[in-house]
C-alpha positions as a printed NumPy array, in Angstrom:
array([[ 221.896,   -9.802, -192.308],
       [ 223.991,   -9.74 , -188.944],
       [ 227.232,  -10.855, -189.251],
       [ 229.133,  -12.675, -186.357],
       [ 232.643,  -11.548, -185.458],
       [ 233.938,  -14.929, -183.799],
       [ 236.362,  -14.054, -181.129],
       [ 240.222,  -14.357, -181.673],
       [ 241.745,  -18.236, -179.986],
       [ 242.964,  -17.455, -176.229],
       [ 246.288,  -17.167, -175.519],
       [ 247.026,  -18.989, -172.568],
       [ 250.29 ,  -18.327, -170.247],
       [ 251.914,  -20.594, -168.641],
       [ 253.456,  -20.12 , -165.111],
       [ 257.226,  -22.256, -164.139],
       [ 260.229,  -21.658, -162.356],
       [ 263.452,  -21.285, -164.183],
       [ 264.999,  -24.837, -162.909],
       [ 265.845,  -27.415, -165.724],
       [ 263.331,  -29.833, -164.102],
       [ 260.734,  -26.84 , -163.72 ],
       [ 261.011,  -26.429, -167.405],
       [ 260.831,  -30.116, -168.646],
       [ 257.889,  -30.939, -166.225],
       [ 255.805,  -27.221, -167.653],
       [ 256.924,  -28.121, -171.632],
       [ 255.233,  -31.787, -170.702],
       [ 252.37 ,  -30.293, -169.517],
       [ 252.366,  -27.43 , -172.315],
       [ 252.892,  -30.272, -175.101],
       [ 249.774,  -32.344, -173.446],
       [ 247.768,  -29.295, -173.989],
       [ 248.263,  -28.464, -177.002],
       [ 247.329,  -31.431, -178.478],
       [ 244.048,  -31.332, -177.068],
       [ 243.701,  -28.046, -178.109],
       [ 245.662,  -27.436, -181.509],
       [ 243.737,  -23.854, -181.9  ],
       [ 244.986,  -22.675, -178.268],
       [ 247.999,  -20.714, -177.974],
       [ 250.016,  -22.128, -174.863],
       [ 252.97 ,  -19.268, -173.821],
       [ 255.859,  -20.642, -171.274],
       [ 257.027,  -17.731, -168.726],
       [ 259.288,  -18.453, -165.813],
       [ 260.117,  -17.074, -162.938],
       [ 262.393,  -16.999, -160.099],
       [ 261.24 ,  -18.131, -156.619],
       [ 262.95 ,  -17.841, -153.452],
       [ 263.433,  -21.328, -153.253],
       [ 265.624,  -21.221, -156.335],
       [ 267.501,  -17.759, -155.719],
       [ 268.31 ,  -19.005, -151.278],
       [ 270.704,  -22.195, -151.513],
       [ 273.183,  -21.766, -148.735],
       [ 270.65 ,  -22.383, -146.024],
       [ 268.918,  -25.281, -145.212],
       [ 264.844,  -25.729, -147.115],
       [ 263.757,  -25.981, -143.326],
       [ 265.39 ,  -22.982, -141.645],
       [ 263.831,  -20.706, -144.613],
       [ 260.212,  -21.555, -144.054],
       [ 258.403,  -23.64 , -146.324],
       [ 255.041,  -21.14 , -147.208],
       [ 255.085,  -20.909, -150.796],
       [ 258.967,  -21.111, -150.83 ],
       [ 258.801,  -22.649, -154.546],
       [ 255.575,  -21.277, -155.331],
       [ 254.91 ,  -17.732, -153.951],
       [ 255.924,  -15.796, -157.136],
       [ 254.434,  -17.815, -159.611],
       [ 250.887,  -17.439, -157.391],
       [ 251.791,  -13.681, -157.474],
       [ 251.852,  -13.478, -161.253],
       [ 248.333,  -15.649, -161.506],
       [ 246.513,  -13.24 , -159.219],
       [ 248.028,  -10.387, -160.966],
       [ 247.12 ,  -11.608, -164.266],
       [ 250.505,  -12.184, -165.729],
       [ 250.274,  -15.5  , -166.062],
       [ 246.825,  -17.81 , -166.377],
       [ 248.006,  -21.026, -164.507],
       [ 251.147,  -22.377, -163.004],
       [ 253.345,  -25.599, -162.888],
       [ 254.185,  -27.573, -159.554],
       [ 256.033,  -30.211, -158.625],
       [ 253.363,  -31.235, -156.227],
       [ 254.72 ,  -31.743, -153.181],
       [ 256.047,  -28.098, -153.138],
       [ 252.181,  -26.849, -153.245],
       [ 251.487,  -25.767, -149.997],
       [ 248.319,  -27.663, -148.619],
       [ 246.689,  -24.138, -148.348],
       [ 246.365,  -22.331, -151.388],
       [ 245.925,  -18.455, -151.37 ],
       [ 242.002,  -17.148, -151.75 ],
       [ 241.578,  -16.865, -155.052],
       [ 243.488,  -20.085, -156.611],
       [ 242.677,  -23.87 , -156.343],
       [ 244.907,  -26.524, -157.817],
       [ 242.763,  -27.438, -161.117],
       [ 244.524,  -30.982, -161.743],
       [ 246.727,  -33.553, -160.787],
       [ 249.313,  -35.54 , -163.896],
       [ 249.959,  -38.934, -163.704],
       [ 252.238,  -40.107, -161.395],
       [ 255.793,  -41.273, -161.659],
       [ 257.686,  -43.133, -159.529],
       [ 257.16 ,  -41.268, -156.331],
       [ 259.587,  -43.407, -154.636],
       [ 263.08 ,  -41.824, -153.14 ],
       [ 266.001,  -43.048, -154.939],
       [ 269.9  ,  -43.803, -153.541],
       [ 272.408,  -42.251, -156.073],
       [ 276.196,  -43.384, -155.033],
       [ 279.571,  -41.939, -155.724],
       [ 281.163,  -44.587, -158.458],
       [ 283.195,  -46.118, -155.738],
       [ 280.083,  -47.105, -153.77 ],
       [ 278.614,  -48.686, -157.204],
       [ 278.321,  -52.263, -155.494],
       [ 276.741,  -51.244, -152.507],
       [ 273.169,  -50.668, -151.559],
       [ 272.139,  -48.297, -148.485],
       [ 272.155,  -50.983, -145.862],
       [ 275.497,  -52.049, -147.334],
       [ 277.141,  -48.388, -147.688],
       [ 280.116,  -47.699, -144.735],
       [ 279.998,  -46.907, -141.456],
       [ 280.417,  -42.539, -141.451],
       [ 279.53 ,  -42.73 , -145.289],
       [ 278.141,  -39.149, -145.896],
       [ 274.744,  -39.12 , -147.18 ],
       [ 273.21 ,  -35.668, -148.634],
       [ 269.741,  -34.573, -148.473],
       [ 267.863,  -31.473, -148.236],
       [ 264.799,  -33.631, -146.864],
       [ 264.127,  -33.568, -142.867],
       [ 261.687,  -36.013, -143.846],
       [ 264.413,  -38.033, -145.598],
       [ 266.819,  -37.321, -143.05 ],
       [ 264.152,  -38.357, -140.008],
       [ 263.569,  -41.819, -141.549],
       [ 267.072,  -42.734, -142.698],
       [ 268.656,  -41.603, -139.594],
       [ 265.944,  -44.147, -137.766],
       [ 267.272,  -47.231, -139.564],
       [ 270.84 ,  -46.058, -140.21 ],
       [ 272.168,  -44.016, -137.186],
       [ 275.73 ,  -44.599, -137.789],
       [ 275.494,  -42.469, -141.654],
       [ 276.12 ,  -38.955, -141.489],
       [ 274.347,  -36.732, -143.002],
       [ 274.948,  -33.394, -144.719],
       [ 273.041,  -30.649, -146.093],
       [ 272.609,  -30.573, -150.42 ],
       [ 270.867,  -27.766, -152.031],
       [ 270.851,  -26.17 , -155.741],
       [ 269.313,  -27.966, -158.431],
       [ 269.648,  -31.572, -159.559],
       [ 272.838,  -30.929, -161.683],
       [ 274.501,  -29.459, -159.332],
       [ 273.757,  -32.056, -156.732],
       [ 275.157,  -34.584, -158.917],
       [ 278.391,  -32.824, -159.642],
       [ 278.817,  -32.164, -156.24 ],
       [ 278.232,  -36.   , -155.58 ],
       [ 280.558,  -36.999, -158.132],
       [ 283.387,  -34.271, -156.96 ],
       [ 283.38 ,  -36.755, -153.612],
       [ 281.497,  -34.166, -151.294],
       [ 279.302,  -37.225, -150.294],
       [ 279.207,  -40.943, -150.607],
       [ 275.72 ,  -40.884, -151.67 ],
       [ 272.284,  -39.209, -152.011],
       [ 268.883,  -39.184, -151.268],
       [ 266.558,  -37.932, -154.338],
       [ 263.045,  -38.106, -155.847],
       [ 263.334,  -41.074, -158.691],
       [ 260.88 ,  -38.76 , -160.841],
       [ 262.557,  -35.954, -160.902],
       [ 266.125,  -38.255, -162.377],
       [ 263.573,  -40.211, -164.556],
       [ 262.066,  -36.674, -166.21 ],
       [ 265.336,  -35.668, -166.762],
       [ 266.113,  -38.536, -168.576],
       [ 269.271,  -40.027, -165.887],
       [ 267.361,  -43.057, -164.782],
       [ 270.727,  -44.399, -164.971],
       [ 271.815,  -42.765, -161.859],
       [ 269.186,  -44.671, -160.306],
       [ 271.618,  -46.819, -158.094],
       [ 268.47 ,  -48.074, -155.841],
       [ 265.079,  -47.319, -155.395],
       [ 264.498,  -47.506, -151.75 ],
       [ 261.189,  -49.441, -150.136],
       [ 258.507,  -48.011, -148.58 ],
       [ 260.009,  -49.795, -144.974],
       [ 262.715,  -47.239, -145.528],
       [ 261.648,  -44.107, -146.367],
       [ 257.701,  -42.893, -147.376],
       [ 257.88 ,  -40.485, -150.106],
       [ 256.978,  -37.035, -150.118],
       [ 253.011,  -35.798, -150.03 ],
       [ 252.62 ,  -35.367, -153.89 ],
       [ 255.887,  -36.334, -154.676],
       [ 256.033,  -38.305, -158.255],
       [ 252.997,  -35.68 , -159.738],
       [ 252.748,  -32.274, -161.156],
       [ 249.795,  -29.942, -159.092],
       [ 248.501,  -27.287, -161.766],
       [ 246.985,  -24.157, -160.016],
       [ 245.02 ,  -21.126, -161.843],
       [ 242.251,  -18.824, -160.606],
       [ 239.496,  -20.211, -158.85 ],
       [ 236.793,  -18.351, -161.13 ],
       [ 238.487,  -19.1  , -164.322],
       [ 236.002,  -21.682, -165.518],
       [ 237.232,  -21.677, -169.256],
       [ 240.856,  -22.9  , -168.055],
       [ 239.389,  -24.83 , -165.319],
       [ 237.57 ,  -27.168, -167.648],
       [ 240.467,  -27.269, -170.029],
       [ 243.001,  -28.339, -167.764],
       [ 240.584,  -31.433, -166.955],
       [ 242.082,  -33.012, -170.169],
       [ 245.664,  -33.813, -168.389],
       [ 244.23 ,  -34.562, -165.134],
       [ 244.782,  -38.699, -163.893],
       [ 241.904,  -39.57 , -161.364],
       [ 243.798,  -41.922, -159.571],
       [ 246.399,  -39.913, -159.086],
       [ 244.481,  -37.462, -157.718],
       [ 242.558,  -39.294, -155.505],
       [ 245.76 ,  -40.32 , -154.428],
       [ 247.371,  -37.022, -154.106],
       [ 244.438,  -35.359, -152.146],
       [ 244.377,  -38.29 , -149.398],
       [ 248.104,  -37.461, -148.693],
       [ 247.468,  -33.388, -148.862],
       [ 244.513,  -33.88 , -146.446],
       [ 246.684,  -36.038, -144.166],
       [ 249.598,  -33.499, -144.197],
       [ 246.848,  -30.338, -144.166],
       [ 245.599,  -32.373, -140.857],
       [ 248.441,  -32.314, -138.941],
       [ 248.763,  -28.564, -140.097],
       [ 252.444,  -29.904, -141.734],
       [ 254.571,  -28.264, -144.102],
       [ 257.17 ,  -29.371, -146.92 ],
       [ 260.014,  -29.579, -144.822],
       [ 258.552,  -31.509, -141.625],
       [ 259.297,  -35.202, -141.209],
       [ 255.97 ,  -36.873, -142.291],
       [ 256.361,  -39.385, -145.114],
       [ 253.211,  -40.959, -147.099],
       [ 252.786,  -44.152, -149.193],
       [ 249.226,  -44.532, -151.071],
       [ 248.334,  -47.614, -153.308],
       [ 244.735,  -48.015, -154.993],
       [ 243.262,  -51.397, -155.424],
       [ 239.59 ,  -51.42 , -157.082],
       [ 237.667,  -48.85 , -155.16 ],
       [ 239.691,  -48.964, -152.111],
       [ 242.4  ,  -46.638, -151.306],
       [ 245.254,  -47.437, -148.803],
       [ 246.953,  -44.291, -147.307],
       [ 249.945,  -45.269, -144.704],
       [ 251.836,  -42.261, -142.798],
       [ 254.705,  -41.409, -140.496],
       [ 255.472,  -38.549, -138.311],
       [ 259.19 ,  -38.555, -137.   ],
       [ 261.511,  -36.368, -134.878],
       [ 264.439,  -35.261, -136.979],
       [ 266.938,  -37.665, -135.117],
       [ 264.933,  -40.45 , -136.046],
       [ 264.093,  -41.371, -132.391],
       [ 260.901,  -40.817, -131.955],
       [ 258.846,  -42.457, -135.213],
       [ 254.58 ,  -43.172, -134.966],
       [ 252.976,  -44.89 , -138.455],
       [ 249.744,  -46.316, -139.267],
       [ 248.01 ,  -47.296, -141.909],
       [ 244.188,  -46.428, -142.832],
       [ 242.029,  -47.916, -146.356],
       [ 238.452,  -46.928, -147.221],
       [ 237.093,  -46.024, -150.488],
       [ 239.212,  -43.803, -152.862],
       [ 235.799,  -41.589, -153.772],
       [ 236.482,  -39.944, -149.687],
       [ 239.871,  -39.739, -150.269],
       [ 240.597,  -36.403, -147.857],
       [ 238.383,  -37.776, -145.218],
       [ 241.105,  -40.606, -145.208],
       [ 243.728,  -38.475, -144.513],
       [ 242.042,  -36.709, -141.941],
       [ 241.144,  -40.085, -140.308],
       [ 245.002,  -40.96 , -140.796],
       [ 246.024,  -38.038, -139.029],
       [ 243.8  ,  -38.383, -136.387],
       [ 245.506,  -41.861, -135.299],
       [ 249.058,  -40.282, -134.963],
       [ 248.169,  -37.578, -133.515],
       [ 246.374,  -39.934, -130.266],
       [ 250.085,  -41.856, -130.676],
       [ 251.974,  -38.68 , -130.241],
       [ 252.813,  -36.932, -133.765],
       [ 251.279,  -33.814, -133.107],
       [ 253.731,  -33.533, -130.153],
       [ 256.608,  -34.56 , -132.261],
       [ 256.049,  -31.798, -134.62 ],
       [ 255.379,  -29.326, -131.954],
       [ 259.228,  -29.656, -130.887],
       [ 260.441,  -29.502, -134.442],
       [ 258.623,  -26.437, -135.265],
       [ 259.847,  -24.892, -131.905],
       [ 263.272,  -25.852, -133.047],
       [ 262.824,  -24.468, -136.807],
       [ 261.563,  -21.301, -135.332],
       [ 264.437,  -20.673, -133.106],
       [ 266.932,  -21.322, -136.358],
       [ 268.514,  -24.391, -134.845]])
């Protein structure tokens, strides 16, 4: 009689930057998994991009191609790590050959949130001073805000979302402009001093969900990582990538996204603005959430015939020549 050797349970590493948020938003997913799979080992490495080591220059003079991803894509092709964490909205739409994002979380908020120095605490944005300084890293929060409050100024933040605060709270700005799901996983919902409308400012592609990437022809992992994934979401999340993807966009441009599912139907609404706020096209597209990218493409294709493709054209032109 034969006897069977069973193989030994996969260990199964898991890619994340170093950032506090990084690590609460890979432990989430890591905890997820493992109760799906209680006989799977799931290993946490991190790992420094240059997003996280650059943060006296602006996200938008650096170059957005993999700036919060690169290394971590590195260590999957190389074998060092089996899949990696993203905040979505830092995943590049184009992934390098050999990867393909495997599944999209459930969303939170993906709404931008004001946070206000104490002395501001009874004002709301369209109540905060004339000259108040406002801090954001965002050109596409910058573009939008500047449109409907011209008479803010604005000043560069980076470093992580501690830092920001402590900065804000030192008096180096009145206020700022961050993602509410990035204070919520943290647990500081209480900084939450508004959560600003859509009319105001459209969120981030991806922002609110986590984007998990891994090999393309790991079919074991790929299969796994179905347990987390949240359909919506995703359909959701690949309407605004194929929007952004079709107006060959990056992280740091100005284009802002809202998506809302009712039923079947999916409504995707964009903007493309100029970086002073000046020049600003949005539309609006629905169709059914099952040909999700084809709405973005369709989206981008309306903006572009109202002028966003020559809009971005001068921004990258100015990026490029490190204005």
């Amino acid at each position: 009689m034969t006897s069977v050797v069973s193989s030994p349970p996969r260990t199964i590493r898991i890619g994340s930057r170093k950032s506090q948020l990084a690590l609460v938003q890979t432990y989430w997913v890591q905890e997820q998994l493992q109760k799906s799979f209680p006989d799977i080992t799931f290993e946490v490495h991190t790992m420094s991009t240059q997003g996280d080591k650059i943060l006296d220059v602006a996200l938008a003079k650096i170059g957005d191609k993999g700036l919060f991803t690169k290394e971590l894509e590195v260590g999957m092709l190389n074998q060092e790590i089996d899949f990696a964490v993203h905040s979505l909205k830092d995943l590049p739409t184009h992934l390098p050959e050999g990867l393909t994002l495997a599944a999209i979380t459930e969303r939170e908020n993906p709404a931008d949130a004001l946070v206000v120095h104490e002395k501001h605490k009874d004002k709301q944005i369209d109540t905060l001073p004339e000259g108040a300084v406002i801090g954001t890293s965002s050109l596409r929060r910058l573009a939008q805000l500047r449109h409907h409050f011209p008479h803010f100024t604005f000043k560069d933040v980076r470093g992580n979302l501690i830092t920001r605060l402590a900065k804000l709270d030192a008096g180096e700005y009145d206020a700022l402009i961050l993602a509410a799901a990035g204070l919520e996983r943290l647990g500081m919902s209480e900084r939450i001093h508004q959560v600003l409308p859509k009319e105001i400012s459209l969120h981030a592609v991806g922002q609110g969900a986590l984007g998990i990437e891994c090999r393309a022809d790991d079919s074991e992992l790929l299969s796994l990582l179905k347990a987390i994934e949240h359909r919506q979401t995703r359909d959701r999340c690949l309407a605004e990538r194929s929007f952004l993807r079709s107006l060959e966009g990056g992280c740091q441009v100005p284009i802002g996204v809202n998506t809302e599912i009712s039923g079947e139907n999916l409504t995707l609404t964009g903007i493309v603005a100029s970086v002073d706020g000046q020049k600003f096209v949005k539309d609006t597209v629905t169709g059914i959430a099952n040909n999700a990218e084809a709405l973005g493409i369709e989206l981008a294709e309306l903006l572009r015939q109202q002028g966003a493709q020559e809009i971005l054209s001068e921004i990258f032109a100015v990026i490029q020549r490190g204005s």
